[in-house]
N, CA, C and O atoms as a CHARMM CRD file, in Angstrom:
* protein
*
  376
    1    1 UNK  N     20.87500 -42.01600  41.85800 PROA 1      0.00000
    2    1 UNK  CA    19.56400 -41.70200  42.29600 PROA 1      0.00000
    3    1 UNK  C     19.10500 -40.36500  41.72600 PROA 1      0.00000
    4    1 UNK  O     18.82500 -39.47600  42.53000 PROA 1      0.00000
    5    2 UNK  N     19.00800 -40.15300  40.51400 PROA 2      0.00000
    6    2 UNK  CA    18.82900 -38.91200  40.03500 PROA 2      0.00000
    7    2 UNK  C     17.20400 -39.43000  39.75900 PROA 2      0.00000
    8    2 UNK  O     16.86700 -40.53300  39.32800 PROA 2      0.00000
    9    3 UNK  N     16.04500 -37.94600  40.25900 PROA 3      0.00000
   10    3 UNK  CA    15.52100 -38.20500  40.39900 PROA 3      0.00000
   11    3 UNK  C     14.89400 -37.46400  38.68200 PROA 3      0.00000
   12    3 UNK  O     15.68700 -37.00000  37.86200 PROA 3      0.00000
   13    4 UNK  N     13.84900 -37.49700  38.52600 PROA 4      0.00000
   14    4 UNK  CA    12.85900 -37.40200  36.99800 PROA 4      0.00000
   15    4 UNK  C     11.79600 -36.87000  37.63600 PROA 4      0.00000
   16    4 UNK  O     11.06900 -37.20800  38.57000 PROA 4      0.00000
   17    5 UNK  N     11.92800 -35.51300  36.54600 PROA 5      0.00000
   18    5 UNK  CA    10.97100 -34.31900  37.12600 PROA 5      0.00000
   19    5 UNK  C     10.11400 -34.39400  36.27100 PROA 5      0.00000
   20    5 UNK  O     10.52500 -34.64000  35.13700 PROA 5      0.00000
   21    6 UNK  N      8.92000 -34.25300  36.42700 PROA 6      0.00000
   22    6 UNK  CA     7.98100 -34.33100  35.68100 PROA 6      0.00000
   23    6 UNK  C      7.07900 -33.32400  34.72800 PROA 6      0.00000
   24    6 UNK  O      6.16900 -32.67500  35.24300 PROA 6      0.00000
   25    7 UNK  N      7.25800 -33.26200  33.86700 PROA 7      0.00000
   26    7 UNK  CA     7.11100 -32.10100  33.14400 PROA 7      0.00000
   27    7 UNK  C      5.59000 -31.70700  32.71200 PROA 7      0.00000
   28    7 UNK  O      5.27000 -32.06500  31.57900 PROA 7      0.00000
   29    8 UNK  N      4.64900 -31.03600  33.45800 PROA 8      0.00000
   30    8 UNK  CA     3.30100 -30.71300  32.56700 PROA 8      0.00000
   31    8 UNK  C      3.03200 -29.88700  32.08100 PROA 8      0.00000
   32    8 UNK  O      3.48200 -28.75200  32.23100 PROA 8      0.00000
   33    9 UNK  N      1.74200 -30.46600  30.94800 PROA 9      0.00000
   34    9 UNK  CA     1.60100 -29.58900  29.59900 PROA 9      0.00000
   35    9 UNK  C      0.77700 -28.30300  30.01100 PROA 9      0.00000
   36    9 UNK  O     -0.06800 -28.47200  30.89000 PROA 9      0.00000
   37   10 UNK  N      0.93400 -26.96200  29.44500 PROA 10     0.00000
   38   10 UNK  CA     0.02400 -26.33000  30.36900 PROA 10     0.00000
   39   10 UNK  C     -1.47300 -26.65100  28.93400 PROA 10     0.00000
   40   10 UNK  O     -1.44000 -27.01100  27.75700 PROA 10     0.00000
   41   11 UNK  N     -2.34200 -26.35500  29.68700 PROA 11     0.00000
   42   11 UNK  CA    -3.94900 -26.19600  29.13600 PROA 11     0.00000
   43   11 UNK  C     -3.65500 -25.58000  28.12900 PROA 11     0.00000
   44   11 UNK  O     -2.48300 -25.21700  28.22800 PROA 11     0.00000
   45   12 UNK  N     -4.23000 -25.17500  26.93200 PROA 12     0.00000
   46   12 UNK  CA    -4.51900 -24.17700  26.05900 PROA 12     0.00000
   47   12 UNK  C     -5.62000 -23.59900  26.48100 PROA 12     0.00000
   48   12 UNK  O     -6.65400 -24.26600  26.47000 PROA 12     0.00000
   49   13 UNK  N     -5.64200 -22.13300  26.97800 PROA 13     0.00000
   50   13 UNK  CA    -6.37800 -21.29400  27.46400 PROA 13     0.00000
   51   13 UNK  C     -6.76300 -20.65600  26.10500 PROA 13     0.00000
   52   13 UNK  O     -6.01000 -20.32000  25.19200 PROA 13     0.00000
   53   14 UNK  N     -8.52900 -20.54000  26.20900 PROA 14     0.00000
   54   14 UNK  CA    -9.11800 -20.31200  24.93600 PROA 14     0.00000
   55   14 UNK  C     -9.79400 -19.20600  25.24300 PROA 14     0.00000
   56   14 UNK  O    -10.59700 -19.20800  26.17600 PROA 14     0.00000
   57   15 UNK  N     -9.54300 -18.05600  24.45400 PROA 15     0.00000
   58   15 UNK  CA   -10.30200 -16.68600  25.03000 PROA 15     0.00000
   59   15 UNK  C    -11.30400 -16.63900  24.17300 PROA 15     0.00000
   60   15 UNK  O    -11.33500 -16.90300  22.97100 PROA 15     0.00000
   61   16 UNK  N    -12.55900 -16.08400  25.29500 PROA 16     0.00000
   62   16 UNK  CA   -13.83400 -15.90000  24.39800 PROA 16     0.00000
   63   16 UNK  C    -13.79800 -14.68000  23.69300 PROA 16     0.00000
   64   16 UNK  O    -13.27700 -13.65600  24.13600 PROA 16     0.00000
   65   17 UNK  N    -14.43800 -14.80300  22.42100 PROA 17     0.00000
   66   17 UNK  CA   -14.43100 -13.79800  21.46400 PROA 17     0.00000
   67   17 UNK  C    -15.54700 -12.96300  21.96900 PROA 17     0.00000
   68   17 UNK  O    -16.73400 -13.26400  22.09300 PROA 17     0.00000
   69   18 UNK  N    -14.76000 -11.54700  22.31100 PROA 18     0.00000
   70   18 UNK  CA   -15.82300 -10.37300  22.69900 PROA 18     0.00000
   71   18 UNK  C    -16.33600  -9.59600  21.24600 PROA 18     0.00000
   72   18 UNK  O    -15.50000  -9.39300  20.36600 PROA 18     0.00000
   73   19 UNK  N    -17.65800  -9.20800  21.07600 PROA 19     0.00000
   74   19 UNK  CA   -18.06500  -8.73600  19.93700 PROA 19     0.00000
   75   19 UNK  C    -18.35100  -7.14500  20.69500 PROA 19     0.00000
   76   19 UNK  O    -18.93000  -6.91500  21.75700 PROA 19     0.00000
   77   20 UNK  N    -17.79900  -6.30100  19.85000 PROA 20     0.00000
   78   20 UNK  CA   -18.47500  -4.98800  20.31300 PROA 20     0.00000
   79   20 UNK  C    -19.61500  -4.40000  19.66800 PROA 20     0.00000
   80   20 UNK  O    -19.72800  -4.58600  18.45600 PROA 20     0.00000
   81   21 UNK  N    -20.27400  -3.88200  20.13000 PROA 21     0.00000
   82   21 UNK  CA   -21.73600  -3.22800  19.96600 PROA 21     0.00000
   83   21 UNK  C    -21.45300  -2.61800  18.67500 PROA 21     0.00000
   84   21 UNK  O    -21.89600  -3.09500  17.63100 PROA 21     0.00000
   85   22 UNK  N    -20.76800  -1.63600  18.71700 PROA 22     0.00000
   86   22 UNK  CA   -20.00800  -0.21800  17.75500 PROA 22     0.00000
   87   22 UNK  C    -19.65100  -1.19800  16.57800 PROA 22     0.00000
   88   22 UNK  O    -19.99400  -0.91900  15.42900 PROA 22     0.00000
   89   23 UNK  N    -18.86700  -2.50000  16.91000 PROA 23     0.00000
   90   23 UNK  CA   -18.15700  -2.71100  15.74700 PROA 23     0.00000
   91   23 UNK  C    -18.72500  -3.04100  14.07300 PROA 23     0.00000
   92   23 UNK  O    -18.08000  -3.07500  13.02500 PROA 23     0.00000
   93   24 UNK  N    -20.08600  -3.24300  14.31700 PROA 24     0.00000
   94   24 UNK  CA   -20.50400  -3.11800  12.63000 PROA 24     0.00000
   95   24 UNK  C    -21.57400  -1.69600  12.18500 PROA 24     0.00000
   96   24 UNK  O    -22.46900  -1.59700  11.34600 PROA 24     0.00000
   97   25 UNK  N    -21.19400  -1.05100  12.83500 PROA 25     0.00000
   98   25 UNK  CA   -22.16700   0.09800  13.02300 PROA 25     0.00000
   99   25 UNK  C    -20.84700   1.42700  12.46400 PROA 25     0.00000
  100   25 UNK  O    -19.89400   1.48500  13.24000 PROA 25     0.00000
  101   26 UNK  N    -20.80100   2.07600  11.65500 PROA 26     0.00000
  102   26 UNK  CA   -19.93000   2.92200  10.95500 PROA 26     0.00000
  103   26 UNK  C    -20.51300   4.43600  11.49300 PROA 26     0.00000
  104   26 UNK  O    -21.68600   4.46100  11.86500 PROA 26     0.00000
  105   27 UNK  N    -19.84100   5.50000  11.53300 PROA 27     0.00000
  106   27 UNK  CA   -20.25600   6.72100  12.14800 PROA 27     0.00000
  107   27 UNK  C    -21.10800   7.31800  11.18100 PROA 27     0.00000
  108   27 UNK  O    -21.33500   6.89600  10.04700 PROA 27     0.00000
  109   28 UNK  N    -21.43400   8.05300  11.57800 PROA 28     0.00000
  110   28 UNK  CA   -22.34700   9.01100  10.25100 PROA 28     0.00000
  111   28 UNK  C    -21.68300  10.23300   9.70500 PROA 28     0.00000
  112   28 UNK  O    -20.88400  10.95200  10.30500 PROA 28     0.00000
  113   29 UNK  N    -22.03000  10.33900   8.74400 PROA 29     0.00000
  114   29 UNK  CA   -21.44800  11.50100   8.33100 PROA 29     0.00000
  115   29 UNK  C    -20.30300  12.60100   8.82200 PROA 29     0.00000
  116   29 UNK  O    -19.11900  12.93500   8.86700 PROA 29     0.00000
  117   30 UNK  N    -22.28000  12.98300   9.28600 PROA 30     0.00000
  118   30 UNK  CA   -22.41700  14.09000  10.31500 PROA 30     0.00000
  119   30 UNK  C    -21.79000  13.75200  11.27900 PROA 30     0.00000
  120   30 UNK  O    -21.49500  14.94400  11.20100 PROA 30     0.00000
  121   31 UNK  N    -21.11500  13.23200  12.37900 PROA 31     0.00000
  122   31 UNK  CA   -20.56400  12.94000  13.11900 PROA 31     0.00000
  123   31 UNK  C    -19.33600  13.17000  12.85500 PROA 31     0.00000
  124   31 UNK  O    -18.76000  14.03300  13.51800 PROA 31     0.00000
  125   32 UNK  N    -18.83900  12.66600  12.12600 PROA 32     0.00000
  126   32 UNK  CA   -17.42300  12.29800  11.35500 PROA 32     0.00000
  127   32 UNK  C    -16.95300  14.28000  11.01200 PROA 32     0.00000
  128   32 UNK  O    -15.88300  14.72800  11.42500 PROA 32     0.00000
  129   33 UNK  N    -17.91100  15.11800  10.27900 PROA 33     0.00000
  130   33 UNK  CA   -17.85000  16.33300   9.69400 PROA 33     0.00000
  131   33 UNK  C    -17.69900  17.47700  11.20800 PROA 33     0.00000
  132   33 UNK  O    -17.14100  18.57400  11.24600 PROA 33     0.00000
  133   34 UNK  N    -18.44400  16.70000  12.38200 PROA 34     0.00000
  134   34 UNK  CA   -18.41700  17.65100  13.40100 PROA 34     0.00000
  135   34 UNK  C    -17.07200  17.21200  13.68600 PROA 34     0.00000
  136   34 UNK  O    -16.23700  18.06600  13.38700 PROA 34     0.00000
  137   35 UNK  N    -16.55400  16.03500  14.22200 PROA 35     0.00000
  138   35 UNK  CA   -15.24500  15.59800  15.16100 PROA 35     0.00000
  139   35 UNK  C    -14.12400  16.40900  14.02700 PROA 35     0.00000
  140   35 UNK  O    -13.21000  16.95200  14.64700 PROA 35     0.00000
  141   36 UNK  N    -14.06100  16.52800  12.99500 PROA 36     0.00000
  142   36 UNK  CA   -13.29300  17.24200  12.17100 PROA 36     0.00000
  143   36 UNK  C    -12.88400  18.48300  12.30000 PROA 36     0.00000
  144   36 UNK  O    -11.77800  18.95400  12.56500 PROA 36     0.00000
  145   37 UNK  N    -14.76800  19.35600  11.89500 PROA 37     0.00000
  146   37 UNK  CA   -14.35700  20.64400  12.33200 PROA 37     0.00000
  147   37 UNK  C    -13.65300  21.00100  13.85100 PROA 37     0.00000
  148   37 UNK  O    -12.70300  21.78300  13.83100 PROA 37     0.00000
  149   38 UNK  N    -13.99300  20.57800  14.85800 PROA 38     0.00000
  150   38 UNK  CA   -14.06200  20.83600  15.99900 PROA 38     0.00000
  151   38 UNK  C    -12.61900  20.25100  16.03100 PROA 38     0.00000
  152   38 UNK  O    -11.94000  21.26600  16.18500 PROA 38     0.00000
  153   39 UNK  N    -11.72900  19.15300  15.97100 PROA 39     0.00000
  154   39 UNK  CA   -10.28400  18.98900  15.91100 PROA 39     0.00000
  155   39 UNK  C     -9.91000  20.08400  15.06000 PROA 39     0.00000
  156   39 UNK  O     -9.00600  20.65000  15.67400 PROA 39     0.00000
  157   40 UNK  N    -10.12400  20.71600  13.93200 PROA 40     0.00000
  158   40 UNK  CA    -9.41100  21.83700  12.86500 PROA 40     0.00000
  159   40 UNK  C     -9.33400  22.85700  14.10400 PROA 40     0.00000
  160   40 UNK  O     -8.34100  23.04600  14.80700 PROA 40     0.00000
  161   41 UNK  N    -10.54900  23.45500  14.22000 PROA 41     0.00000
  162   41 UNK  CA   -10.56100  24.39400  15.09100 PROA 41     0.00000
  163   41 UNK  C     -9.62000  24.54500  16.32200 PROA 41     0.00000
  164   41 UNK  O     -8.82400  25.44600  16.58800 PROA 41     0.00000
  165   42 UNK  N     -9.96600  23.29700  17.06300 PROA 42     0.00000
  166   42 UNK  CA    -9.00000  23.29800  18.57500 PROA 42     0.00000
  167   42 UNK  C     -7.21700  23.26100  17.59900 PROA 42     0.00000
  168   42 UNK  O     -6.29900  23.50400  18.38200 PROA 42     0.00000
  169   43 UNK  N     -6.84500  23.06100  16.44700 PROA 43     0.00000
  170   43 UNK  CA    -5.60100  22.60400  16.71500 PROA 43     0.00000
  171   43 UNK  C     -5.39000  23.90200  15.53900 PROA 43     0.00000
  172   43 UNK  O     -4.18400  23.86400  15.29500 PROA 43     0.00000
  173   44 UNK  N     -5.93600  24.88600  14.81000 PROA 44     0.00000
  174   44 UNK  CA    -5.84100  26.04800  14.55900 PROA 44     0.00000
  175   44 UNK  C     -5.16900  27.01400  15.67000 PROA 44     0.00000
  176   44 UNK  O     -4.03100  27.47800  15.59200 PROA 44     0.00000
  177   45 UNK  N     -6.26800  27.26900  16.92000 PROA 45     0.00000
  178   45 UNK  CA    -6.13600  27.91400  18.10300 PROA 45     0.00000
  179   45 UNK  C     -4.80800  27.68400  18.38200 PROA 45     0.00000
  180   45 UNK  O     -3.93900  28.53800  18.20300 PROA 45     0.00000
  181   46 UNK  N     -4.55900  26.35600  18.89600 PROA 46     0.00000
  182   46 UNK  CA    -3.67400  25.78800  19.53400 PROA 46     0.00000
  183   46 UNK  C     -2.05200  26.35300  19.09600 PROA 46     0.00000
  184   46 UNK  O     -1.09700  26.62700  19.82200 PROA 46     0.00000
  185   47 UNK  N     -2.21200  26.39400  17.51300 PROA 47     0.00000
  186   47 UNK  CA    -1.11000  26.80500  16.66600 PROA 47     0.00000
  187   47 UNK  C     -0.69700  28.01300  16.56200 PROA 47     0.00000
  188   47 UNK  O      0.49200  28.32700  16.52600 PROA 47     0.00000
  189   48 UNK  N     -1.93900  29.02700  16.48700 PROA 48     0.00000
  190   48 UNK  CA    -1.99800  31.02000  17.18200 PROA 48     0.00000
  191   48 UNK  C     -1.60200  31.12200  18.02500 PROA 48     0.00000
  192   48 UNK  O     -0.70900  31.96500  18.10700 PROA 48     0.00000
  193   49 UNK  N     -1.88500  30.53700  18.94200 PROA 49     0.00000
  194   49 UNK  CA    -1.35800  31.08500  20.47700 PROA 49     0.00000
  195   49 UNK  C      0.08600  30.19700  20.78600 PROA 49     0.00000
  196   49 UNK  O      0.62200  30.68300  21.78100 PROA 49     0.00000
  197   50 UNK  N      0.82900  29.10900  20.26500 PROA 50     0.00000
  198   50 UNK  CA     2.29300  28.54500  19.67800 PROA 50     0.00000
  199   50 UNK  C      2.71100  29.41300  19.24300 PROA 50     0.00000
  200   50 UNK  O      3.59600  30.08300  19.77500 PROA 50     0.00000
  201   51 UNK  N      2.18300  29.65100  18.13000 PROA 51     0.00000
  202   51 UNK  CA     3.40800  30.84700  16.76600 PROA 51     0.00000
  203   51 UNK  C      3.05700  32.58700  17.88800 PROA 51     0.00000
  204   51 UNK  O      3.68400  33.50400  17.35800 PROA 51     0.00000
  205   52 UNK  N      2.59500  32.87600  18.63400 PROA 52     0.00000
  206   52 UNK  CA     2.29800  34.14000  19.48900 PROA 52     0.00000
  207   52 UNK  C      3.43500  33.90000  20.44600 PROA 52     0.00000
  208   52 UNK  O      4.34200  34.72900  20.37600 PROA 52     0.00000
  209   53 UNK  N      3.59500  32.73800  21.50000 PROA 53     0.00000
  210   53 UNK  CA     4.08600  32.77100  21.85700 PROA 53     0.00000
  211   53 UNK  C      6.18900  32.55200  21.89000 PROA 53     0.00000
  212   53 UNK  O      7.07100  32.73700  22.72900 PROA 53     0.00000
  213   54 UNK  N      6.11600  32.02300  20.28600 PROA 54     0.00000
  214   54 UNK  CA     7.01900  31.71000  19.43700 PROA 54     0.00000
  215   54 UNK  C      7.16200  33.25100  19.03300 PROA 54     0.00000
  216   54 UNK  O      7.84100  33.46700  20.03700 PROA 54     0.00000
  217   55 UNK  N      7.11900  34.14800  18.59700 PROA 55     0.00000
  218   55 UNK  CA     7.63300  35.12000  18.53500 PROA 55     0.00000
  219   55 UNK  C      7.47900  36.42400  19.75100 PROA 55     0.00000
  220   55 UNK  O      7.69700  37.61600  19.53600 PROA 55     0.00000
  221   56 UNK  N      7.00000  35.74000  21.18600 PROA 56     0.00000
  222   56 UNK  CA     7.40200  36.85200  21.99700 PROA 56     0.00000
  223   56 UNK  C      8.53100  36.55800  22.75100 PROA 56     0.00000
  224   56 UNK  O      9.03100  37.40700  23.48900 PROA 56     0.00000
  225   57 UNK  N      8.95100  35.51100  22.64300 PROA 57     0.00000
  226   57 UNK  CA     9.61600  34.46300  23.30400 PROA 57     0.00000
  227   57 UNK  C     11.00700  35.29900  23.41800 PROA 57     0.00000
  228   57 UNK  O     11.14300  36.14400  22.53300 PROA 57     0.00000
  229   58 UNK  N     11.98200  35.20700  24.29700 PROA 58     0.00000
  230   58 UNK  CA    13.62500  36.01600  24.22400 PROA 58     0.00000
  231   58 UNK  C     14.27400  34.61100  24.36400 PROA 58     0.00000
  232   58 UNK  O     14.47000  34.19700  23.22100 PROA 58     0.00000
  233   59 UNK  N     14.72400  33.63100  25.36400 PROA 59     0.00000
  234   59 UNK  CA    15.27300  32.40500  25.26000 PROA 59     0.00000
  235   59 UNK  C     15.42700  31.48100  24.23200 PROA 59     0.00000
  236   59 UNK  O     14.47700  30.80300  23.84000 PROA 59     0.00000
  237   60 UNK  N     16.48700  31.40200  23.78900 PROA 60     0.00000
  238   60 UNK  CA    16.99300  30.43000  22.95200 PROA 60     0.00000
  239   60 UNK  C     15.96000  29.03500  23.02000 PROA 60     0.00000
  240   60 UNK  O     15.59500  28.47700  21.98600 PROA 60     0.00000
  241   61 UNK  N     15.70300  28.74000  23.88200 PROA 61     0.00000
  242   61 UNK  CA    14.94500  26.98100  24.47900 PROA 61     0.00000
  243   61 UNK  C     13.57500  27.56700  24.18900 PROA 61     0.00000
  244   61 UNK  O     13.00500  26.89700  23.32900 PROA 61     0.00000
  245   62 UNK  N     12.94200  28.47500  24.57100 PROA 62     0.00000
  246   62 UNK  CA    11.58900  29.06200  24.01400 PROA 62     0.00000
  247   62 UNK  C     11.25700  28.84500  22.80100 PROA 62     0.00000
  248   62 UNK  O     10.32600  28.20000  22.31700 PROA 62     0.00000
  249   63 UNK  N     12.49100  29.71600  22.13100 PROA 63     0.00000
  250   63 UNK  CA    12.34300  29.72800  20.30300 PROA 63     0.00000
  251   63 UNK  C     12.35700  28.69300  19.67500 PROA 63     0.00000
  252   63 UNK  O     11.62500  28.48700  18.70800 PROA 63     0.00000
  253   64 UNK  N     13.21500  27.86000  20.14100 PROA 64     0.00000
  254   64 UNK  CA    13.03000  26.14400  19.56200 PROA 64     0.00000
  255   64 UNK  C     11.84200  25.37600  19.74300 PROA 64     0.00000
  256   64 UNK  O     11.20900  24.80600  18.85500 PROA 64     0.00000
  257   65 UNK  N     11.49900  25.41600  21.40700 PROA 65     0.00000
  258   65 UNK  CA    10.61800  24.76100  21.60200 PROA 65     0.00000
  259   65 UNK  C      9.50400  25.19600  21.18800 PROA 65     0.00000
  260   65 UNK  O      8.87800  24.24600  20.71900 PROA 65     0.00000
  261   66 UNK  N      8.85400  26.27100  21.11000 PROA 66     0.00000
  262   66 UNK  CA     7.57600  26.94600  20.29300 PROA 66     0.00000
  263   66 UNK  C      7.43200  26.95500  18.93100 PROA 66     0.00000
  264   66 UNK  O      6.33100  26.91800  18.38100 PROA 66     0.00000
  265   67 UNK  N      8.95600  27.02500  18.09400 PROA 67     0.00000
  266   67 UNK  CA     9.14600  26.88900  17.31000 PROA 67     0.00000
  267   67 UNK  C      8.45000  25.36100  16.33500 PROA 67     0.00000
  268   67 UNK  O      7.49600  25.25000  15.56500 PROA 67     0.00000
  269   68 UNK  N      9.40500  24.45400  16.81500 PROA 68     0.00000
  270   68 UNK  CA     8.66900  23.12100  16.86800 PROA 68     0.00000
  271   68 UNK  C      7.88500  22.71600  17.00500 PROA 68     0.00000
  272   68 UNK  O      7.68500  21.69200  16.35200 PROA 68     0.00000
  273   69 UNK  N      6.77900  23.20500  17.98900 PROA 69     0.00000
  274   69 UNK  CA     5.43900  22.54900  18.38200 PROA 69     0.00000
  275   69 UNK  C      4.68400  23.39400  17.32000 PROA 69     0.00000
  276   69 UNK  O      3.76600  22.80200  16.75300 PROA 69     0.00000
  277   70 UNK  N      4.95800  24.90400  16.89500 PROA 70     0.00000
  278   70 UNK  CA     3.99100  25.75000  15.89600 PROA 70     0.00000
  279   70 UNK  C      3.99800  24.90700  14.53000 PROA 70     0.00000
  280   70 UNK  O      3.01300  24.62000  13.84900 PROA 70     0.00000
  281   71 UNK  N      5.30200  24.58700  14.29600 PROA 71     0.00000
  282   71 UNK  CA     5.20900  23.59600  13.02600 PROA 71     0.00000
  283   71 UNK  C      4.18800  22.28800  13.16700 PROA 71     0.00000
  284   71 UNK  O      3.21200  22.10000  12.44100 PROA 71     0.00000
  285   72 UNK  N      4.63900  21.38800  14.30100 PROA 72     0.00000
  286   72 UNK  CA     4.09000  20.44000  14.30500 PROA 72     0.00000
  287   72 UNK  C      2.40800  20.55700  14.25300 PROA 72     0.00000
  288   72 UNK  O      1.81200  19.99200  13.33500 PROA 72     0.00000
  289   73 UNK  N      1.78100  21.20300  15.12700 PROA 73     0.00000
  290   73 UNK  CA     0.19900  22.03100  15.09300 PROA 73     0.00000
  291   73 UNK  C     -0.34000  22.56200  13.78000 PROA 73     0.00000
  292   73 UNK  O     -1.49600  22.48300  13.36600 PROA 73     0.00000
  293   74 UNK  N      0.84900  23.18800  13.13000 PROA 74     0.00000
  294   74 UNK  CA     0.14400  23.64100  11.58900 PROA 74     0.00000
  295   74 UNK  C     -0.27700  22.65100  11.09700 PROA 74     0.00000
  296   74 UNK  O     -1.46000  22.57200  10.76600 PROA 74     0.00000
  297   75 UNK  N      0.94300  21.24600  10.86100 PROA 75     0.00000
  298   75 UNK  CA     0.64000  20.43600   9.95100 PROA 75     0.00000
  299   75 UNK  C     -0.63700  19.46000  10.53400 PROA 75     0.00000
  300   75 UNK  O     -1.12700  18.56400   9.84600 PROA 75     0.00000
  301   76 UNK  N     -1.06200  19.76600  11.83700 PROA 76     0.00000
  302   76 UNK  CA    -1.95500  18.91600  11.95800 PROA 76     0.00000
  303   76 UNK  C     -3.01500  19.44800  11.95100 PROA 76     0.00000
  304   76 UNK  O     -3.96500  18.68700  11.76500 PROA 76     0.00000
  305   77 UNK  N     -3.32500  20.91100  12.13900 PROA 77     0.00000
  306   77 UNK  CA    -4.46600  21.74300  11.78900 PROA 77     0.00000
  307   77 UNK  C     -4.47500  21.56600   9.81500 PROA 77     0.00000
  308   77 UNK  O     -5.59300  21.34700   9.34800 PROA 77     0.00000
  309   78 UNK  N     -3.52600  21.64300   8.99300 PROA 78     0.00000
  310   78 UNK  CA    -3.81700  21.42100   7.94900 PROA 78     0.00000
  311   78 UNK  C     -4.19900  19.77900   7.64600 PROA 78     0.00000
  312   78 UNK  O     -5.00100  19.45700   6.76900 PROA 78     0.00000
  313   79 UNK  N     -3.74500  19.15400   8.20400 PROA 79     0.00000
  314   79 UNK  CA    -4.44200  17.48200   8.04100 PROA 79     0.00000
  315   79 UNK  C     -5.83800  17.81300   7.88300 PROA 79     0.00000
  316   79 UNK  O     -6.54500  17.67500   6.88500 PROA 79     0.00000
  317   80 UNK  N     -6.27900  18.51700   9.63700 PROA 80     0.00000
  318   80 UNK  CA    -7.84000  18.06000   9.55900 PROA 80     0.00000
  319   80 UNK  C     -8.52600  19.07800   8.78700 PROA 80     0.00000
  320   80 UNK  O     -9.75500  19.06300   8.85400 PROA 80     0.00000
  321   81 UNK  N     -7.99000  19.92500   8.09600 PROA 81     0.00000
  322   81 UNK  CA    -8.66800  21.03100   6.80400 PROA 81     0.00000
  323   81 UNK  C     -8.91800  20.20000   5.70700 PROA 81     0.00000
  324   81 UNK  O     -9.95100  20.31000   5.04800 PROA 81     0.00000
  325   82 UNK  N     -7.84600  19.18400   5.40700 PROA 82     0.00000
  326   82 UNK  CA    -8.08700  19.02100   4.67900 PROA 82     0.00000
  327   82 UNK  C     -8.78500  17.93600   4.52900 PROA 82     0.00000
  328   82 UNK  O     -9.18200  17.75100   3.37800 PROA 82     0.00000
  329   83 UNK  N     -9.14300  16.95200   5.50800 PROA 83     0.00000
  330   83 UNK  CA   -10.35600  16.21900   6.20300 PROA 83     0.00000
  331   83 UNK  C    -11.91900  16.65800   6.11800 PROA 83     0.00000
  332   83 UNK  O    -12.89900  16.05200   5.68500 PROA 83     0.00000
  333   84 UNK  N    -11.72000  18.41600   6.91200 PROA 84     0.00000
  334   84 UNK  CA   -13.40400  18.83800   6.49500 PROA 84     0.00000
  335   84 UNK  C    -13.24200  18.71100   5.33100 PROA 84     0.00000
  336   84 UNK  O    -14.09600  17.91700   4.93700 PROA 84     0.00000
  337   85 UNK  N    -12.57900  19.06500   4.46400 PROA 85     0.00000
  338   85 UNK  CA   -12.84700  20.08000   2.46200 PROA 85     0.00000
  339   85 UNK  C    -13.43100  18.24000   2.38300 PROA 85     0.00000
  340   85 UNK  O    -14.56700  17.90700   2.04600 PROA 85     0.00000
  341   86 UNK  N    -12.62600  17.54900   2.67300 PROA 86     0.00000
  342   86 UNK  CA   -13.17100  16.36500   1.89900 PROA 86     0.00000
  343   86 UNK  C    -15.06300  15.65100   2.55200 PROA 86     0.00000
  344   86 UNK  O    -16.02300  15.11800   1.99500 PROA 86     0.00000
  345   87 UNK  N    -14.78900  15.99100   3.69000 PROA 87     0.00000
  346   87 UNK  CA   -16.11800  15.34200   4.13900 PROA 87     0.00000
  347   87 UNK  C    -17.31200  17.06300   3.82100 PROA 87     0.00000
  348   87 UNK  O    -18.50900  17.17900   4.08200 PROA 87     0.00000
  349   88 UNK  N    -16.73900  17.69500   3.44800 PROA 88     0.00000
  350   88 UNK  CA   -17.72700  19.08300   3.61600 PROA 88     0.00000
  351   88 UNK  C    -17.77400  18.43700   1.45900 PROA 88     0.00000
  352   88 UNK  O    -18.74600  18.91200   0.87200 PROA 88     0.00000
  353   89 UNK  N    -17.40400  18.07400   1.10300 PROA 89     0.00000
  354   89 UNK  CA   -17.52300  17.74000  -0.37600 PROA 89     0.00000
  355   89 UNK  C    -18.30200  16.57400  -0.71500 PROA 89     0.00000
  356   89 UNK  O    -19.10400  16.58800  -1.65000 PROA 89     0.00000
  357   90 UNK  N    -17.99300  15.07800   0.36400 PROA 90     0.00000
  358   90 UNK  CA   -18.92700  14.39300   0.17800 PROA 90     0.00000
  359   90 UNK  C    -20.30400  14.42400   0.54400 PROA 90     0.00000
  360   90 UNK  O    -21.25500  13.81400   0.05400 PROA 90     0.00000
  361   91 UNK  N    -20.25400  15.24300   1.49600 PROA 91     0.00000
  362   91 UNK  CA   -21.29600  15.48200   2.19700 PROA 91     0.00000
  363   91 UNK  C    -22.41100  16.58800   1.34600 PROA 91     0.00000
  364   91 UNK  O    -23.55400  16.88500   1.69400 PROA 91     0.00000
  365   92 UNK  N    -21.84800  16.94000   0.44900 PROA 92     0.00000
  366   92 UNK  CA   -22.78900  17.54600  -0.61600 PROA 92     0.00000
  367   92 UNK  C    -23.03600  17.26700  -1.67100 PROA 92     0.00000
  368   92 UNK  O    -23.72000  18.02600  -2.35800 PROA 92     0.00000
  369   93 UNK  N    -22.54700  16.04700  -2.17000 PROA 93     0.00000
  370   93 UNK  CA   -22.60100  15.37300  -3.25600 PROA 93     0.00000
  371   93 UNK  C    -23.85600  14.32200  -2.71100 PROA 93     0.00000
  372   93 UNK  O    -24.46800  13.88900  -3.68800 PROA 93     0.00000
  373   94 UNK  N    -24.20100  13.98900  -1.87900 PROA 94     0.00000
  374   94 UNK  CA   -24.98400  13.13700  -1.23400 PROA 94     0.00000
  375   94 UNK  C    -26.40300  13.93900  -1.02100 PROA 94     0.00000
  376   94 UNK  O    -27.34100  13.39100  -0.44100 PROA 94     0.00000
């Protein structure tokens, strides 16, 4: 008397395609040249007051850890430098 379980298929659940507003619409320039400067800037700061506190620092765990984050902040303050030079270049060729 073994009984037979019945096995059902599940639905294929079909998701509706969401279109976003933004998505064929590209930033401007100018937009693009401000979010730049303004990331250079905040992650400049960010890196002065790292490497400041990286050399007032006495603890071994200080010096590493400030150490590390001053590096990591340079290279990302130099990313977005070198982000403006490029949009501060197209942006005058135009």
């Amino acid at each position: 008397m073994a009984r037979e379980r019945k096995v059902k298929k599940r639905s294929s659940v079909k998701r509706a395609s969401v279109k976003r507003a933004s998505a064929g619409k590209s930033s401007s320039l100018s937009t693009r040249f401000s979010v730049a400067r303004k990331n250079f800037f905040l992650f400049l700061v960010l890196f002065i007051f790292s490497f400041t506190l990286y050399n007032f620092s006495t603890s071994e765990l200080f010096l590493t850890f400030f150490g590390i984050l001053s590096v990591i902040l340079a290279f990302l303050a130099l990313a977005f430098l070198i982000a403006f030079v490029v949009l501060f270049i197209s942006n005058k060729k135009k």
